[in-house]
Kinemage of the C-alpha trace (Angstrom):
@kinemage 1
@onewidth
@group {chain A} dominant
@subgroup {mainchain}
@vectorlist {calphas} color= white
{ca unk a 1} P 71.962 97.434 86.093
{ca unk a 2} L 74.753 99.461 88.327
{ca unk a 3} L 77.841 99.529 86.877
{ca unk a 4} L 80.946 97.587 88.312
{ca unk a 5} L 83.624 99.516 89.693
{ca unk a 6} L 86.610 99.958 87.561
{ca unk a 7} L 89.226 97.161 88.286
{ca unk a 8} L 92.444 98.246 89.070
{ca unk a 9} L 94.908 96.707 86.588
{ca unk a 10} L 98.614 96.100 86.942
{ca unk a 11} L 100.899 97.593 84.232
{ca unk a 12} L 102.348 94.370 82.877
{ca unk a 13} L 105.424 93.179 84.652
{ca unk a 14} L 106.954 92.207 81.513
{ca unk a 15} L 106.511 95.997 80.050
{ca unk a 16} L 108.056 96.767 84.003
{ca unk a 17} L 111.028 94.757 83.801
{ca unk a 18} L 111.885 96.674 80.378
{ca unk a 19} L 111.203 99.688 81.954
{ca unk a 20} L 113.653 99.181 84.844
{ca unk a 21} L 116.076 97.735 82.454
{ca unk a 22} L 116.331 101.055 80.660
{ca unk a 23} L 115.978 103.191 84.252
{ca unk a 24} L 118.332 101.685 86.424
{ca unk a 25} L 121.687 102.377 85.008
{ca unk a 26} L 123.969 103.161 87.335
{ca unk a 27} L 127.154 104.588 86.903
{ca unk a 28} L 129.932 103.116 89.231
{ca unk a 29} L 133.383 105.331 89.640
{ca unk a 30} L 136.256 103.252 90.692
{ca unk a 31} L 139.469 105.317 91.165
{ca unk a 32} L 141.463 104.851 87.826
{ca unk a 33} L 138.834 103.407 85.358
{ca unk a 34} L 136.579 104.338 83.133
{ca unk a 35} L 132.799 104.681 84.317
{ca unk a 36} L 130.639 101.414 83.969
{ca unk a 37} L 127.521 101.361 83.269
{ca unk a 38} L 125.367 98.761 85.521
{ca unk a 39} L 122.279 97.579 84.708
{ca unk a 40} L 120.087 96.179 87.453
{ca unk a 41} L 116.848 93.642 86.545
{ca unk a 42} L 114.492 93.399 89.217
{ca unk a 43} L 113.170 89.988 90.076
{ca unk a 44} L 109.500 88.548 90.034
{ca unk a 45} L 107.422 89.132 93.492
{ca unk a 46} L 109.692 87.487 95.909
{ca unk a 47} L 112.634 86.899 93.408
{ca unk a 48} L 115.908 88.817 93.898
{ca unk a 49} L 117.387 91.438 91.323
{ca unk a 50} L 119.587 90.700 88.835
{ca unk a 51} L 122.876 92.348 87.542
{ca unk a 52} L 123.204 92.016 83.825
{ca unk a 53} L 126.023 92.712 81.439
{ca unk a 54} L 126.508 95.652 80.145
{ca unk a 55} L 125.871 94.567 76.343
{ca unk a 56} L 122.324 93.529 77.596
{ca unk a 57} L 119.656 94.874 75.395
{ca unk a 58} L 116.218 95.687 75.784
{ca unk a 59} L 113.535 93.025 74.300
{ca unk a 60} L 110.105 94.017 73.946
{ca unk a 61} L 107.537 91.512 74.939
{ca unk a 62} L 106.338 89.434 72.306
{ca unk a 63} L 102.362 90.132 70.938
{ca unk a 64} L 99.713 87.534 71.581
{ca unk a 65} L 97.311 86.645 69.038
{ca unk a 66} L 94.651 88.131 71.795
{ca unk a 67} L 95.983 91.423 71.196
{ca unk a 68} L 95.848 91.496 67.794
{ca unk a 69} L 92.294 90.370 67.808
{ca unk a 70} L 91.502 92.437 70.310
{ca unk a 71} L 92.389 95.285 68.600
{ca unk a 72} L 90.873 93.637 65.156
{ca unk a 73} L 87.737 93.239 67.091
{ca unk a 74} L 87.553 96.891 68.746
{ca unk a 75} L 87.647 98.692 65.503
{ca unk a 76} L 84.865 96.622 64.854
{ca unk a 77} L 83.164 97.300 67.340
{ca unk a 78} L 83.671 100.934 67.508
{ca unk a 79} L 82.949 101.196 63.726
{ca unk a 80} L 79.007 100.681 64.882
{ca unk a 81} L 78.806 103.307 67.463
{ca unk a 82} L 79.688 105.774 64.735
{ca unk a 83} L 77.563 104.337 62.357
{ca unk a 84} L 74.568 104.876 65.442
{ca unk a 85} L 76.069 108.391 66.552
{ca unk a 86} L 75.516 109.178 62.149
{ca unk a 87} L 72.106 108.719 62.661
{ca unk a 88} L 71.254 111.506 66.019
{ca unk a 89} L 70.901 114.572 63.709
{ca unk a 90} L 68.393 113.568 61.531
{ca unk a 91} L 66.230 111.953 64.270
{ca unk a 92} L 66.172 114.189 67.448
{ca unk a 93} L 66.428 117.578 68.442
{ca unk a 94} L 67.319 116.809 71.996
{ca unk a 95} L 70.634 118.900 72.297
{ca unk a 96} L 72.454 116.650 75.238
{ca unk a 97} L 72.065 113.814 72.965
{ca unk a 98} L 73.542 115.670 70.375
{ca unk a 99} L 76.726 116.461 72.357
{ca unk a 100} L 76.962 113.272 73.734
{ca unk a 101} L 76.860 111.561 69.880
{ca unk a 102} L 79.482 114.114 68.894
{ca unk a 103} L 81.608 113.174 71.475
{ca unk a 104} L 81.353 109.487 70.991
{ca unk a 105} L 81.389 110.186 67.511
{ca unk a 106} L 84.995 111.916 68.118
{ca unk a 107} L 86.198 110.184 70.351
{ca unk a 108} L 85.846 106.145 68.907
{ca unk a 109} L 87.201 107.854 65.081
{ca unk a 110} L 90.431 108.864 66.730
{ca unk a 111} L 90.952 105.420 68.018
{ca unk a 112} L 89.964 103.788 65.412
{ca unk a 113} L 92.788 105.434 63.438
{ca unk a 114} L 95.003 104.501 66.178
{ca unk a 115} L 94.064 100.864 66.311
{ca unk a 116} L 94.864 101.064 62.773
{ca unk a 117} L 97.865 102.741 63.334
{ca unk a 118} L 99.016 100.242 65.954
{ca unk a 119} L 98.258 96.959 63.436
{ca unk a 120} L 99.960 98.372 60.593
{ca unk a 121} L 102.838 99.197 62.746
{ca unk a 122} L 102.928 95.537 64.294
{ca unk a 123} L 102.676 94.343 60.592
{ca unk a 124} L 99.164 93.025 61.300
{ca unk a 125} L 95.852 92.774 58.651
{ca unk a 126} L 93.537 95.518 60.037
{ca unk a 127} L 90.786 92.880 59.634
{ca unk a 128} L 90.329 90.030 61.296
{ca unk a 129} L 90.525 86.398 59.299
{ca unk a 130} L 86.969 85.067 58.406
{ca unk a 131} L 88.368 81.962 60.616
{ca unk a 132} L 88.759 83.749 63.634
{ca unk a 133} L 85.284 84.724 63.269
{ca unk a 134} L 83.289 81.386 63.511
{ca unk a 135} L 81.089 81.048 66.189
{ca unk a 136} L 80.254 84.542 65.909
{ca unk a 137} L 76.605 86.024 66.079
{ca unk a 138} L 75.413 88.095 62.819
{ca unk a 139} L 74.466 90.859 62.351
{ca unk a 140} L 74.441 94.393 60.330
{ca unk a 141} L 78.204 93.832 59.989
{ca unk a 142} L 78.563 90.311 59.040
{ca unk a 143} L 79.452 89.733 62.792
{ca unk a 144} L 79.235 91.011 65.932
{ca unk a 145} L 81.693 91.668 69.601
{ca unk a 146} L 80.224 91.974 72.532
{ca unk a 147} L 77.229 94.187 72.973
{ca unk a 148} L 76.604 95.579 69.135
{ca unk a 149} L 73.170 96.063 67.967
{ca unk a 150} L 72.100 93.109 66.129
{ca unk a 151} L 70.409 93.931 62.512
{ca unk a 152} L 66.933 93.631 64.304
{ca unk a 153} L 68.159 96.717 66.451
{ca unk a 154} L 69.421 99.334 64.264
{ca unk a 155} L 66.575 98.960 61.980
{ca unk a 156} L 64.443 99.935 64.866
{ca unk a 157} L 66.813 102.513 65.744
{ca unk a 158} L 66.983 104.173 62.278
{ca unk a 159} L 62.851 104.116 61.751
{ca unk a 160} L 62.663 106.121 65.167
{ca unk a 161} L 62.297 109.515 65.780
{ca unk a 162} L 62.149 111.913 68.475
{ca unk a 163} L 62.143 111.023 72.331
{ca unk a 164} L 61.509 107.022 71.203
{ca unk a 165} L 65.061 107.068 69.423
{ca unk a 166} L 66.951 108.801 72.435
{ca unk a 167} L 65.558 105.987 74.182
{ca unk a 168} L 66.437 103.502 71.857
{ca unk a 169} L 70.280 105.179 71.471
{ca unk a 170} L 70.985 105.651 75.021
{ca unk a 171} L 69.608 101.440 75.670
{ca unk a 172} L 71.362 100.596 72.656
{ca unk a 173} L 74.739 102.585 73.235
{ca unk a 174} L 74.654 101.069 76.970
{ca unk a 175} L 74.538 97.838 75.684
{ca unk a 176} L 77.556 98.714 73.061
{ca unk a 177} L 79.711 99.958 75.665
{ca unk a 178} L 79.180 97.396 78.363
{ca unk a 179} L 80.300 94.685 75.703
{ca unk a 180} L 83.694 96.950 75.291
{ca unk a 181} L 84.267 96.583 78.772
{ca unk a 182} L 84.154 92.475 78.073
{ca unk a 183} L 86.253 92.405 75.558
{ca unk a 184} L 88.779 94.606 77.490
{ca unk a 185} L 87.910 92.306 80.144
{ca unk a 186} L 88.744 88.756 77.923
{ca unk a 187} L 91.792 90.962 76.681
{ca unk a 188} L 93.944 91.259 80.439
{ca unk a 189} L 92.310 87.753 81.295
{ca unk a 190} L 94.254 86.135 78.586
{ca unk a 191} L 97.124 84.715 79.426
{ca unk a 192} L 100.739 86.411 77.795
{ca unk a 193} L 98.127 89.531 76.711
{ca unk a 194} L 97.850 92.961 77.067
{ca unk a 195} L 102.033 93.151 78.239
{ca unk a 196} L 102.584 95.981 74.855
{ca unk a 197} L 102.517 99.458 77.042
{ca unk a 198} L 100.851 101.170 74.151
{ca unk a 199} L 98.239 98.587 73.944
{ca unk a 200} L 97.969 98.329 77.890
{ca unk a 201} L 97.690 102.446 78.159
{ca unk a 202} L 94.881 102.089 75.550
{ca unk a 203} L 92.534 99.133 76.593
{ca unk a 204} L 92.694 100.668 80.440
{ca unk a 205} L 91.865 104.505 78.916
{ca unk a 206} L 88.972 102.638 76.731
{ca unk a 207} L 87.719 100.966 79.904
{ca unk a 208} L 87.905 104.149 82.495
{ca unk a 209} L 86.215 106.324 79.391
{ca unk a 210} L 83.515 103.644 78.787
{ca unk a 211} L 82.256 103.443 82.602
{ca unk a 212} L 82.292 107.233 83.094
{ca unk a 213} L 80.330 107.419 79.810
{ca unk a 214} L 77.699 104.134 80.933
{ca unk a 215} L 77.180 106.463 83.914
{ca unk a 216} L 76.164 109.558 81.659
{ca unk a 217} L 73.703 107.999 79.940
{ca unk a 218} L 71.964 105.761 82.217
{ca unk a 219} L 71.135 109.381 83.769
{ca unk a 220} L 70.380 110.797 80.520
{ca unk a 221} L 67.908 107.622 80.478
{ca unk a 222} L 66.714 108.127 83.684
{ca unk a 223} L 65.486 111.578 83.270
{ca unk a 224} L 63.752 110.383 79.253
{ca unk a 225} L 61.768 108.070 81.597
């Protein structure tokens, strides 16, 4: 199944209007006074900009309960491709593989800790409510996002060996980061979401990295067949 083409996304105009708050201070000189600072608000598409007082203030955009849970979710989610990646040395000697694991491996623990990072920072439980997950499918971790490997699928994974588990990894690891790209996806579809730069800078590096690495190893798959 080809891979869709990476949407473009718009950094969130919210997160812009801060931004331009902060940027666009001029600084008038009128003969005999003090310098003024000016702070100039651009409008909406089609709106006019805005001078505001000088005593404005900066106010961040407000979180949405879909970015918490998003970012609830993705540790989640990333938790099981380093609980699959754990499983590589013992089962194949095919060296790409092993670089590729490593790499995932790295690559979903050091944004793990950031998600974590970013919740605690927020003020936010690291773990999402057992409410907000009815409705859920389960699976080897109680419940599962988009795309994990039910229970039925890592026990097949962990009693392979050799070229049947590359196969079964690469399938398996398609299918886990294909479901990342929906829940990024759901994220920026939600209305009031994704408008936090740091989260925004995130989700869009998660989706970019997850494509380019679909596109690795439906290769690596391709040549296994």
């Amino acid at each position: 199944m080809p891979v869709q083409p990476t949407p473009i996304r718009s950094f969130p105009f919210a997160a812009l209007q801060l931004f331009a708050m902060v940027a666009f201070v001029c600084l008038i000189s009128v003969p005999g006074l003090a310098q003024t600072p000016v702070i100039v608000q651009p409008g909406a598409p089609g709106q006019p900009t805005k001078v505001l007082p000088a005593t404005t203030r900066a106010v961040l955009p407000p979180l949405s309960t879909k970015d918490v849970e998003f970012m609830q979710g993705m540790i989640m989610h990333h938790a099981q491709a380093v609980e699959m990646t754990a499983l590589i040395e013992a089962r194949t000697e095919n060296k790409e593989l092993r670089l590729l694991g490593a790499r995932i491996s790295q690559s979903q623990s050091d944004e793990m800790n950031f998600m974590k990072r970013w919740l605690e920072n927020k003020g936010e439980p690291i773990e999402m409510e057992m409410d907000d997950m009815e409705g859920m499918d389960h699976g080897s971790h109680g419940h599962l996002m988009p795309g994990m490997l039910s229970g039925k699928q890592m026990a097949a994974l962990r009693r392979a060996r050799g070229p049947e588990f590359d196969r079964l990894f690469l399938e398996g690891m398609i299918q886990h980061h294909k479901g990342a790209l929906v829940m990024v996806s759901e994220m920026f579809d939600t209305a009031g979401s994704g408008q936090d730069a740091e989260l925004f800078n995130f989700a869009t590096d998660v989706d970019s990295g997850q494509r380019a690495e679909i596109k690795i190893m439906q290769t690596m798959l391709g040549k296994n067949n």
